[in-house]
C-alpha positions in Angstrom: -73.8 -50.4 186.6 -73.3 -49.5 190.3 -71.5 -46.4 191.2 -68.4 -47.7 192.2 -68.2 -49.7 189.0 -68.9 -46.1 187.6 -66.2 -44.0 189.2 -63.8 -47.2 188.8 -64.7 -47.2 185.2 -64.4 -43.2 185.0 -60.6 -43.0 186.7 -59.6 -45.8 184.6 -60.3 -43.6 181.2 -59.1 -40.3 183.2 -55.8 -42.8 183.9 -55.5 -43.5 179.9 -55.8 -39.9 179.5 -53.2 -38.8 182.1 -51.0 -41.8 180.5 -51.1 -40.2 177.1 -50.0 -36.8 179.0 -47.1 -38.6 181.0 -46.1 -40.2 177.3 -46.3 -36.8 175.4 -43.9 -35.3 178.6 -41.5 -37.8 178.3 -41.2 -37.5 174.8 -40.8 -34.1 174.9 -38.3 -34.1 177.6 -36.1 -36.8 175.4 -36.4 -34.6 172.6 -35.0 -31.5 174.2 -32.1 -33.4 175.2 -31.5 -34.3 172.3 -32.0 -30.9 170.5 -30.0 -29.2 173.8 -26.7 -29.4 171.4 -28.2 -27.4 169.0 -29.2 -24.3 171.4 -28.7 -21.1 169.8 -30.8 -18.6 172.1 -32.8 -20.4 175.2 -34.3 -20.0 179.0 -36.3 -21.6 180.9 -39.7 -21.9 181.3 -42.0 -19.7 183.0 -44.1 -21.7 185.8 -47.5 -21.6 185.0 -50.0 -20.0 187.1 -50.7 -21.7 190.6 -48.0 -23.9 189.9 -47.7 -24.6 194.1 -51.4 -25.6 193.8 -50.3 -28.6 191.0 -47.9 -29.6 193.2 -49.8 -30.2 195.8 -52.4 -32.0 193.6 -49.5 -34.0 193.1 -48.5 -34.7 196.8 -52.0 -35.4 197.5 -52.5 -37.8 194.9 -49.1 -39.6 196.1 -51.1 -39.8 199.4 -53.9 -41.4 198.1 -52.4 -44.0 195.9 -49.9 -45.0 198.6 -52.9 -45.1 200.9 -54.7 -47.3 198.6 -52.2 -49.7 197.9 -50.5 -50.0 201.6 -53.4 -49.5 204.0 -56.3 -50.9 202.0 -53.8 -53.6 199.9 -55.4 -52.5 196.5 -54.1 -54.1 193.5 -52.1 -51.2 191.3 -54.5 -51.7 188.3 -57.3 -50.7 191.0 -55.4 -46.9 191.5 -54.1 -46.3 188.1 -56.1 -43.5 187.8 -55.1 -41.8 190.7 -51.4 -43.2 189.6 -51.7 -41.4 186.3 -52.5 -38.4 187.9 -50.1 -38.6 190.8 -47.2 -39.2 188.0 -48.6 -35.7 186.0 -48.7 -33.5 188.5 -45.8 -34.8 191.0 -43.5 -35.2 187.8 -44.5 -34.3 184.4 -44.9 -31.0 185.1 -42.3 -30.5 186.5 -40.0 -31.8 184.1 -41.8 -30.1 181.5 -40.6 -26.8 183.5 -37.0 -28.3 182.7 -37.0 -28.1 178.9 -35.5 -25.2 177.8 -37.9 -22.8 175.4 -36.2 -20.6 172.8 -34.4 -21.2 169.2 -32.3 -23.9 168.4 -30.4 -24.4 165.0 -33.5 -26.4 163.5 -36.3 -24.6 165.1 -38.2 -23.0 168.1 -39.5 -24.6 170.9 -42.4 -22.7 172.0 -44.4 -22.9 175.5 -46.5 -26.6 173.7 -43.3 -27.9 171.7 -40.7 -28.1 168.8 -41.6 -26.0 165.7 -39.0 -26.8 162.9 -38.1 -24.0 160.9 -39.7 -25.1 157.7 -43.3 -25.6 159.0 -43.4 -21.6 160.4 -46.1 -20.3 157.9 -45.9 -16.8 159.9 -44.1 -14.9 163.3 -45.5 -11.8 164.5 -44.6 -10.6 168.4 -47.5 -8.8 171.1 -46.2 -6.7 173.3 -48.0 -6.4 176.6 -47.2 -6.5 179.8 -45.0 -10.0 178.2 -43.3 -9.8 174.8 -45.0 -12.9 173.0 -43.5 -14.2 169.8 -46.9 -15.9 168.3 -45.8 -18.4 165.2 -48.0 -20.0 162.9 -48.1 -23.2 161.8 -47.7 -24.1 158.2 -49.0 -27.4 158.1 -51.4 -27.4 161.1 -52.3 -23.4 160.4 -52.4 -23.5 164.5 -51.0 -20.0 165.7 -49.0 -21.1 169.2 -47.2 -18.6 171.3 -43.5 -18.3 172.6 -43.0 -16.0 176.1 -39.9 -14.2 175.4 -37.9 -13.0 178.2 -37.6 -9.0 177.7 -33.8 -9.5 178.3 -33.5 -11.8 175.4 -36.2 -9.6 173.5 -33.9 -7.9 170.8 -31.1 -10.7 170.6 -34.1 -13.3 169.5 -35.7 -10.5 167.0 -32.5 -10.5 165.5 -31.6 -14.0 165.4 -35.2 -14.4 163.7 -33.9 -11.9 161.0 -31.0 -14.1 160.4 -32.8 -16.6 159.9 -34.9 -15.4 157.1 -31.8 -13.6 155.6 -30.2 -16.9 155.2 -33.7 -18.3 154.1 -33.7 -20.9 156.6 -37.1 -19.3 157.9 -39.3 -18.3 154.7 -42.5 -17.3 154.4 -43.6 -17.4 150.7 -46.1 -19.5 149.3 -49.0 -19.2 147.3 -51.0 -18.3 149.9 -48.7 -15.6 151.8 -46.7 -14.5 149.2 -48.0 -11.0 148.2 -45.2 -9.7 146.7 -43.2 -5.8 146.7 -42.3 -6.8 150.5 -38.6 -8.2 152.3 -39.4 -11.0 154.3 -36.9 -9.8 157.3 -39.3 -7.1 157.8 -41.8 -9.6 159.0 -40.3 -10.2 162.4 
């Protein structure tokens, strides 16, 4: 195999892999419209870190592909790689920013998705220089974080004692439940 048959080979499988990415945005974005009804406590989320460096990824990228197809007349399945790419970082990030993280009726969307209620095995909060809610998947046992907002610090450790008051957010099980303990006291 010759090495442009190599790195054509190589972009197409980073393409698939982007693809899968731009999918799993979408969906996500869909799915917070959907749930956007439902918002009980919610802000938006925090930019990650070099998040002007992505962008420009993405600009360069745009660049490229347009290049490609226009000046050299490539055929699109020849830059789907770089299309891929160009689509994740010039939009899926982006709109990721756009979904609103916090609690809804149902559940929390944390900083990677939507955690129904009934599937939080655990909650516990780190407070550093960011207040961190950290919950804990039931069924995956996965522990994924949540960055809180300190202005909407106390109004979502309340909302989380609600929850568990009204026993729509329980923690008992055979492996958790250790008895001589209120649940509420857990967040």
């Amino acid at each position: 195999m010759s090495f442009p048959e190599l790195l054509s080979a190589l972009l197409l499988l980073l393409g698939l892999g982007f693809l899968v990415a731009n999918v799993r945005v979408a969906w996500s974005f869909m799915r917070a419209r959907q749930l956007r009804p439902t918002a009980v406590l919610t802000w938006k989320g925090a930019r990650p870190p070099f998040y002007g460096l992505l962008i420009l990824i993405g600009v360069v990228l745009g660049l490229l592909v347009a290049f490609k197809l226009i000046v050299q007349g490539r055929s699109p399945l020849q830059v789907f790689g770089e299309g891929m790419m160009f689509l994740y970082y010039a939009y899926a990030i982006p709109l990721s920013l756009r979904i609103a993280r916090g609690f809804y009726q149902d559940g929390i969307w944390i900083d990677s998705g939507f955690v129904p209620y009934s599937r939080i095995g655990g909650l516990t909060w780190r407070e550093d220089d960011q207040v961190t809610l950290v919950v804990v998947d039931r069924i995956r046992r996965l522990a994924r974080s949540l960055i809180v907002p300190q202005q909407y610090y106390s109004e979502a450790r309340r909302l989380l004692h609600d929850k568990i008051a009204s026993h729509d957010l329980h923690f008992s099980g055979r492996s958790l439940n250790l008895g001589g303990h209120d649940e509420r006291e857990d967040v």
